[in-house]
C-alpha positions as a LaTeX table, in Angstrom:
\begin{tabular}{lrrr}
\hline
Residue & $x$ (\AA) & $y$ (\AA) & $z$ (\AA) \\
\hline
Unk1 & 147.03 & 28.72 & 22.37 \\
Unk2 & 150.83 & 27.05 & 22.35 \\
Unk3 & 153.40 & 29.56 & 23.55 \\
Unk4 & 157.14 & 29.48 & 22.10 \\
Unk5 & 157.37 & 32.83 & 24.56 \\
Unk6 & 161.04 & 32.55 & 25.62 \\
Unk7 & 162.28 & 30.94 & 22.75 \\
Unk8 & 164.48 & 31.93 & 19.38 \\
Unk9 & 163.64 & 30.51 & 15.83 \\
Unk10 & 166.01 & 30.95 & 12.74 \\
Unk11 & 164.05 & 29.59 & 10.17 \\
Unk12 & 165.64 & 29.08 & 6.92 \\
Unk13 & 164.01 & 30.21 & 3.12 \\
Unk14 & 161.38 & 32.56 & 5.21 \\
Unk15 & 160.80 & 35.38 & 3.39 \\
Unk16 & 157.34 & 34.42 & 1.38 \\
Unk17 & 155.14 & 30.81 & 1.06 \\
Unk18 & 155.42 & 28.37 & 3.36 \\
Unk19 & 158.59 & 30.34 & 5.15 \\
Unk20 & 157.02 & 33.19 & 5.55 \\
Unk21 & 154.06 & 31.54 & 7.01 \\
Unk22 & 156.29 & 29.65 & 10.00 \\
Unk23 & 158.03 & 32.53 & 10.73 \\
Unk24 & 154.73 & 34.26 & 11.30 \\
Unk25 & 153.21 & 31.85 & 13.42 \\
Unk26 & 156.49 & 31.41 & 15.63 \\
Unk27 & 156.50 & 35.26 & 16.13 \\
Unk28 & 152.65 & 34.95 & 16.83 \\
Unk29 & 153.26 & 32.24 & 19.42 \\
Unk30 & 156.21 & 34.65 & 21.35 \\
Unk31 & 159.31 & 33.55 & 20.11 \\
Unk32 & 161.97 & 35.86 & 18.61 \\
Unk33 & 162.87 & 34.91 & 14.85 \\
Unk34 & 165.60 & 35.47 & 12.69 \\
Unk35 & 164.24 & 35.48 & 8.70 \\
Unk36 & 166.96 & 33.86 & 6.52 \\
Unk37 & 166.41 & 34.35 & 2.84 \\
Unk38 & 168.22 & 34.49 & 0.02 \\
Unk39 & 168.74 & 38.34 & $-0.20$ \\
Unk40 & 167.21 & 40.99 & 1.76 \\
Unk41 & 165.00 & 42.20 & $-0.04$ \\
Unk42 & 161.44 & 44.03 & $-0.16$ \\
Unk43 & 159.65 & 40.54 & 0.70 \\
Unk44 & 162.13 & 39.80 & 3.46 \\
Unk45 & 161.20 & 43.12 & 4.98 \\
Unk46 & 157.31 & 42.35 & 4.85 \\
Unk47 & 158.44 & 39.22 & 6.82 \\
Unk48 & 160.09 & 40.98 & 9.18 \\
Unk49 & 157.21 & 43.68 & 9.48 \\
Unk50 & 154.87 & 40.96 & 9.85 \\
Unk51 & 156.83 & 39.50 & 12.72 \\
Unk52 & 157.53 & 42.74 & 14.54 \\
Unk53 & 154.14 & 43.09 & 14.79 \\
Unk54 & 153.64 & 40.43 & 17.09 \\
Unk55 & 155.43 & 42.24 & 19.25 \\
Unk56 & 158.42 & 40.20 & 19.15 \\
Unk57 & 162.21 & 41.07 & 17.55 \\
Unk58 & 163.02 & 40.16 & 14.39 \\
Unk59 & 165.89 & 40.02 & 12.53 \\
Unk60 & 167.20 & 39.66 & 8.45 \\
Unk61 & 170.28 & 37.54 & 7.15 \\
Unk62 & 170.92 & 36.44 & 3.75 \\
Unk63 & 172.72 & 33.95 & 2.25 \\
Unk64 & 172.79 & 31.17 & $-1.17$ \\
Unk65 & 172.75 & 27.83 & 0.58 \\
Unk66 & 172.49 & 26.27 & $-2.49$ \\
Unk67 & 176.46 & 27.14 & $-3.50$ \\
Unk68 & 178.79 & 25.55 & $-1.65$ \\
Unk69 & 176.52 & 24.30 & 1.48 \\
Unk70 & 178.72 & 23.64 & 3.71 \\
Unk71 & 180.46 & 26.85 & 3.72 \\
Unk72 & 177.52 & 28.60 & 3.45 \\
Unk73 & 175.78 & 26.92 & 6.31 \\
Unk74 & 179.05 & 27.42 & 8.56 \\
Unk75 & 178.40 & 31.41 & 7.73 \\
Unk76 & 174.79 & 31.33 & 8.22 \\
Unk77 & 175.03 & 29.79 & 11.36 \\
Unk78 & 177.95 & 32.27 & 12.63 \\
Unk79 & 175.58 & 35.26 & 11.20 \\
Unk80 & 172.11 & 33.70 & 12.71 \\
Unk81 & 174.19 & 33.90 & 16.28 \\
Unk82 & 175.19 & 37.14 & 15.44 \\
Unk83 & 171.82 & 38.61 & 14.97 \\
Unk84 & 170.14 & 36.74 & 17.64 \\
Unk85 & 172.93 & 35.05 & 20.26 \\
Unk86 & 170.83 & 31.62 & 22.35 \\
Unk87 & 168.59 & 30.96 & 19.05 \\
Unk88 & 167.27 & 27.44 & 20.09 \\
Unk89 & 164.27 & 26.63 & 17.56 \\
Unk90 & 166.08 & 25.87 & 13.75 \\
Unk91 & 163.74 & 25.70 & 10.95 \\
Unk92 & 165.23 & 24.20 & 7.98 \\
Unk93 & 162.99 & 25.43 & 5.26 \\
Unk94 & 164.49 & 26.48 & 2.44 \\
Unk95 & 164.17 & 24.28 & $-0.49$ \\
Unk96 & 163.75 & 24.18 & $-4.47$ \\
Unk97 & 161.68 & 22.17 & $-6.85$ \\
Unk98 & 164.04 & 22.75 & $-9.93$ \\
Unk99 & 163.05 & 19.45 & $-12.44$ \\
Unk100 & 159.62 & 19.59 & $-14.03$ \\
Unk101 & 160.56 & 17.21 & $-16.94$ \\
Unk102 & 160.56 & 12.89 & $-17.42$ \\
Unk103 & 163.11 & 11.34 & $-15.14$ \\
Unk104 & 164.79 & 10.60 & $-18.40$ \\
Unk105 & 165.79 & 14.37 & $-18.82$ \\
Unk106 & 167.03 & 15.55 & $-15.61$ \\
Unk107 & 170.82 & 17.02 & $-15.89$ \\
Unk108 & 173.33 & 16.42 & $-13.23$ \\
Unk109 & 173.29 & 20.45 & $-12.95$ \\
Unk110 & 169.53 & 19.69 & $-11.94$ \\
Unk111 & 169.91 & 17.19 & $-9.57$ \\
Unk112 & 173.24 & 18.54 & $-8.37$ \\
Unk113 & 171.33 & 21.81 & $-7.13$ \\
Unk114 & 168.17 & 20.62 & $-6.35$ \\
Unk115 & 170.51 & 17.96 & $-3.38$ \\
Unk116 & 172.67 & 20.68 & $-2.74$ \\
Unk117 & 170.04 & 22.96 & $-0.99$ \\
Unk118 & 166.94 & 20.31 & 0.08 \\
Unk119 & 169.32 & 18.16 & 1.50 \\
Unk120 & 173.17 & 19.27 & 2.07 \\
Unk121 & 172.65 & 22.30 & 3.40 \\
Unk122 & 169.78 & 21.36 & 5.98 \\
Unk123 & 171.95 & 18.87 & 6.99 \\
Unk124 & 175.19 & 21.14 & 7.49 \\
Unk125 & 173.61 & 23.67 & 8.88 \\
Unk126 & 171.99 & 21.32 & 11.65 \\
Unk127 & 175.36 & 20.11 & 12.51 \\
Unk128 & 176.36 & 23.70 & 12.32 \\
Unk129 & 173.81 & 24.73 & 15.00 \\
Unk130 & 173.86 & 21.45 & 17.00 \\
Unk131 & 177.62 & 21.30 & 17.99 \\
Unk132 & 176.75 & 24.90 & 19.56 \\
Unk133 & 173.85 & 23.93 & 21.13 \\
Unk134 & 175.58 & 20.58 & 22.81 \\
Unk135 & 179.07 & 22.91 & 23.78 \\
Unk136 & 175.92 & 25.44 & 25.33 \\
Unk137 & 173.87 & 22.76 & 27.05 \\
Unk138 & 170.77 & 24.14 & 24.96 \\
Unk139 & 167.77 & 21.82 & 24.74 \\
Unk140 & 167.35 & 22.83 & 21.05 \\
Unk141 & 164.38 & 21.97 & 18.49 \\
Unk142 & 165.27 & 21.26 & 15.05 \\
Unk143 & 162.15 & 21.29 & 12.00 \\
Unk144 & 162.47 & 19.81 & 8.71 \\
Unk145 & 159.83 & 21.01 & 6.10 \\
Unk146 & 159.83 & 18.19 & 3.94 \\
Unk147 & 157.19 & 17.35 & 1.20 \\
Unk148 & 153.99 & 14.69 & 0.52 \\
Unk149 & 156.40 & 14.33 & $-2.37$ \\
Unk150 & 158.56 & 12.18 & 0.03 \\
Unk151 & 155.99 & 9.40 & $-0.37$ \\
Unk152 & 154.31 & 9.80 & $-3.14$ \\
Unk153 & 155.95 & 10.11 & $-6.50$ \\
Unk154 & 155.44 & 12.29 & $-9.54$ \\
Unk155 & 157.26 & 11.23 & $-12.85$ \\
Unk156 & 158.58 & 14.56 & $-13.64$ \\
Unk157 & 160.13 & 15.31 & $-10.20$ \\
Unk158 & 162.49 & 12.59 & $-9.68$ \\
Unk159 & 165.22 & 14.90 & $-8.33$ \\
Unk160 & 162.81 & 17.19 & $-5.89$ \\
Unk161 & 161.09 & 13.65 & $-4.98$ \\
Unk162 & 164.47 & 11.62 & $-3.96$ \\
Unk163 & 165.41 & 14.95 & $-2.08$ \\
Unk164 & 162.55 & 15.22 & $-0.12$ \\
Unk165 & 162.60 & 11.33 & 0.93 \\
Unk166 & 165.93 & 11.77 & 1.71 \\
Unk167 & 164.13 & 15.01 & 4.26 \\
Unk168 & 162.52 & 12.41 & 6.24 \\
Unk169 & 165.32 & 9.79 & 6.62 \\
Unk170 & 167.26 & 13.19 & 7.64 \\
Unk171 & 164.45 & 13.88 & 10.35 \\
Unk172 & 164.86 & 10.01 & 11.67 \\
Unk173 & 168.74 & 9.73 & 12.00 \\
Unk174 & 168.98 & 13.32 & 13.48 \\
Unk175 & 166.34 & 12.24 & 16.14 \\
Unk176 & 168.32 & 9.35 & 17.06 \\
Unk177 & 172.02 & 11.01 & 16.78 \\
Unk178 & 170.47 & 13.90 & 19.04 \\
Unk179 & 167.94 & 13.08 & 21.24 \\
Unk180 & 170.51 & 12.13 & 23.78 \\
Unk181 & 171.81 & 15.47 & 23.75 \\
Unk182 & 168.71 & 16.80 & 24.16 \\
Unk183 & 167.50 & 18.01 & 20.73 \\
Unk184 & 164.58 & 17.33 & 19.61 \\
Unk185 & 163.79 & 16.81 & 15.50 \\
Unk186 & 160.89 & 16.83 & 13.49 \\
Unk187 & 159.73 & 17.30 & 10.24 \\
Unk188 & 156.27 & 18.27 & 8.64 \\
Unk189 & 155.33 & 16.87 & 5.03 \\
Unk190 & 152.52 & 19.16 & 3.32 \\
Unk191 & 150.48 & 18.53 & 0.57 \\
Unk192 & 149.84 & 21.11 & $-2.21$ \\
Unk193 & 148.94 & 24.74 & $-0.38$ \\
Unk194 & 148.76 & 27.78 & $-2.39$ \\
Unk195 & 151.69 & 29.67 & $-2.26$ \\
Unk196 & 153.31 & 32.29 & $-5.13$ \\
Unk197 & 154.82 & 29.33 & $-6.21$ \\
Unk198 & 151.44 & 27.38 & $-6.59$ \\
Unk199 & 149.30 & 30.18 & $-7.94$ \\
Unk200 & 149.59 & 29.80 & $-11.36$ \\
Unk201 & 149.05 & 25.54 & $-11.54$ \\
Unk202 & 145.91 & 26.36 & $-8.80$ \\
Unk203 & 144.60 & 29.05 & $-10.76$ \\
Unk204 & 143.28 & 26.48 & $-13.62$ \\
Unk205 & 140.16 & 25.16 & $-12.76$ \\
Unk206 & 140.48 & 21.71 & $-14.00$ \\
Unk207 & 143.89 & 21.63 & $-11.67$ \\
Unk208 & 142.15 & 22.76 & $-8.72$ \\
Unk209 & 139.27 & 20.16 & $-9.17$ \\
Unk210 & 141.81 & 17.46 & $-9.52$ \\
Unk211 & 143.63 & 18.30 & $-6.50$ \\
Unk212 & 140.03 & 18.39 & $-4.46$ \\
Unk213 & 139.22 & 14.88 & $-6.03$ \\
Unk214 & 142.27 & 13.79 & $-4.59$ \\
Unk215 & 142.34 & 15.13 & $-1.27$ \\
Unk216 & 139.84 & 13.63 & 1.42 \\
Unk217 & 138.74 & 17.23 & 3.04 \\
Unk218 & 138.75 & 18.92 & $-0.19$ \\
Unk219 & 140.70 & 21.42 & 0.74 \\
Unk220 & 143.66 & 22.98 & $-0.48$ \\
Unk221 & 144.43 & 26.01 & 2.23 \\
Unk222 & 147.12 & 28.42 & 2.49 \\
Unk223 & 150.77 & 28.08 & 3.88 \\
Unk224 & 149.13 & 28.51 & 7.39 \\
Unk225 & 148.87 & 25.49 & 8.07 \\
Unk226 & 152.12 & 25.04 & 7.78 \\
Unk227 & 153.02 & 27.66 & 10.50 \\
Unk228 & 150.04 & 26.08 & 12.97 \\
Unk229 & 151.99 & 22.52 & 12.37 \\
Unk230 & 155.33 & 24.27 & 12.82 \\
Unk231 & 154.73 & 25.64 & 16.13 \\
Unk232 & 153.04 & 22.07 & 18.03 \\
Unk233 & 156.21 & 20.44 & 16.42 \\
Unk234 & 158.02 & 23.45 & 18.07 \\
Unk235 & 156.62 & 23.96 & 21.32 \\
Unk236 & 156.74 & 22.20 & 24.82 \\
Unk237 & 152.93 & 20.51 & 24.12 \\
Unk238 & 155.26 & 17.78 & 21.38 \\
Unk239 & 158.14 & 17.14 & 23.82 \\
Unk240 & 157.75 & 13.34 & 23.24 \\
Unk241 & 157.56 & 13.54 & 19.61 \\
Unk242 & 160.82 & 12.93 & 18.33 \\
Unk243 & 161.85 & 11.90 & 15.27 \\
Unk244 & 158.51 & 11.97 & 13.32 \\
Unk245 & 156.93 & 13.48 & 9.96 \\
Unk246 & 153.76 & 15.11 & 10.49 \\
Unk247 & 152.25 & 14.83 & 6.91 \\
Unk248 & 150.07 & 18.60 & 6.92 \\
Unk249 & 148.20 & 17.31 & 3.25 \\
Unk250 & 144.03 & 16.96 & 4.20 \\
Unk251 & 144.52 & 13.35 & 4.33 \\
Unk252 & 145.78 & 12.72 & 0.87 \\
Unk253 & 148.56 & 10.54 & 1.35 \\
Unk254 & 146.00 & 8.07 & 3.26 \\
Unk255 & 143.69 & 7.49 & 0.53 \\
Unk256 & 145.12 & 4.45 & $-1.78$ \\
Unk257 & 143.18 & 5.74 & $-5.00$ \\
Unk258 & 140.42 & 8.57 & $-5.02$ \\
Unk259 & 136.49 & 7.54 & $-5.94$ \\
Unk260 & 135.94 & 7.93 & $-9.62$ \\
Unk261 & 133.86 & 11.25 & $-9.34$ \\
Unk262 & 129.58 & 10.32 & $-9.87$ \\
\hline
\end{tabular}
């Protein structure tokens, strides 16, 4: 089993879905975690329980990184230190999917917000964290979760789409900014996993059949996955990936066009 024992994670948007799930399987694997969410509430505290449990500590801040990111990622990092001084793993999670209409509706208000916390605050917040880690010395590891949705495009989320492309260029030109200050970045890219979020489109049948038409394995697994991907990315086993998207999607942004069903 890959160890983080010895490390500390802040991952960002953690406190249910694909959050929750890498902040689980960091605690599982040893390290320490602080669970960012948006308020503490009664789902942050499962987090937390469920990360105390693995017998590691654990630790709640809140925050809206979606209003005025850059001030809010200078407070989250001062408040992450706070809670857990010589965190070294950064998960940037926390994201939105805001525009579920045509490209030809999408506000500014839409696209404005949906930027503002899948890519501005990710990207403060890293600089945040990494001019603290360089000053330290600390050979940090920063995560991007980004989305299948940064290569393959759906008509009505041209805002959440863009955002998440814009993820992986992020994960590239962080690798090669910090590398040679010894941070590591990555990013992981899943496919469609059920999550509260997902529940209600999986829970029609003909939507579930279409997503296992379209996915090699036929599968379409829990956040877990997410949180197995999250610690190799993390740990000392991927020291020589830098700079790369793991795409965490059952294969389906390898297959050109599904087989028409028999």
């Amino acid at each position: 089993m890959l160890s983080l024992r010895g490390h500390r994670a802040l991952i960002t948007g953690a406190t249910q879905g694909v959050g929750r799930a890498i902040a689980v399987a960091i605690a599982r694997a040893g390290a320490d975690v602080v669970i960012h969410g948006l308020r503490i509430d009664a789902q942050a505290e499962q987090t937390r329980a469920l990360c105390r449990a693995a017998g590691v500590q654990a630790e709640l801040v809140e925050g809206d990184l979606s209003s005025r990111p850059v001030e809010a990622a200078e407070r989250l990092a001062r408040d992450a230190h706070a809670a857990m001084p010589g965190f070294d793993l950064l998960v940037n999670n926390a994201g939105t999917c805001l525009d579920t209409t045509h490209f030809l509706e999408v506000t500014p208000e839409v696209f404005e917000r949906t930027m503002r916390l899948n890519v501005e605050a990710p990207f403060f917040l890293t600089q945040q964290v990494a001019r603290r880690w360089v000053e330290a010395g600390t050979q940090g590891r920063v995560l991007f979760t980004g989305s299948i949705n940064g290569r393959l495009a759906e008509q009505n989320h041209a805002a959440y789409d863009s955002s998440k492309g814009a993820v992986e260029m992020m994960v590239k030109t962080l690798c090669v900014a910090l590398a040679p200050r010894g941070i590591r970045v990555n990013g992981m890219a899943p496919g469609l996993v059920r999550t509260p979020l997902t529940d209600a489109f999986l829970a029609d049948p003909k939507a579930m059949a279409w997503m296992q038409m379209h996915t090699p394995n036929g599968a379409v697994p829990g956040p877990e996955v997410c949180g197995e991907a999250a610690v190799f990315l993390l740990s000392d086993a991927a020291w020589h990936v830098h700079g790369q998207m793991l795409l965490v999607d059952g294969g389906m942004s390898a297959w050109q066009q599904p087989d028409v069903p028999a």
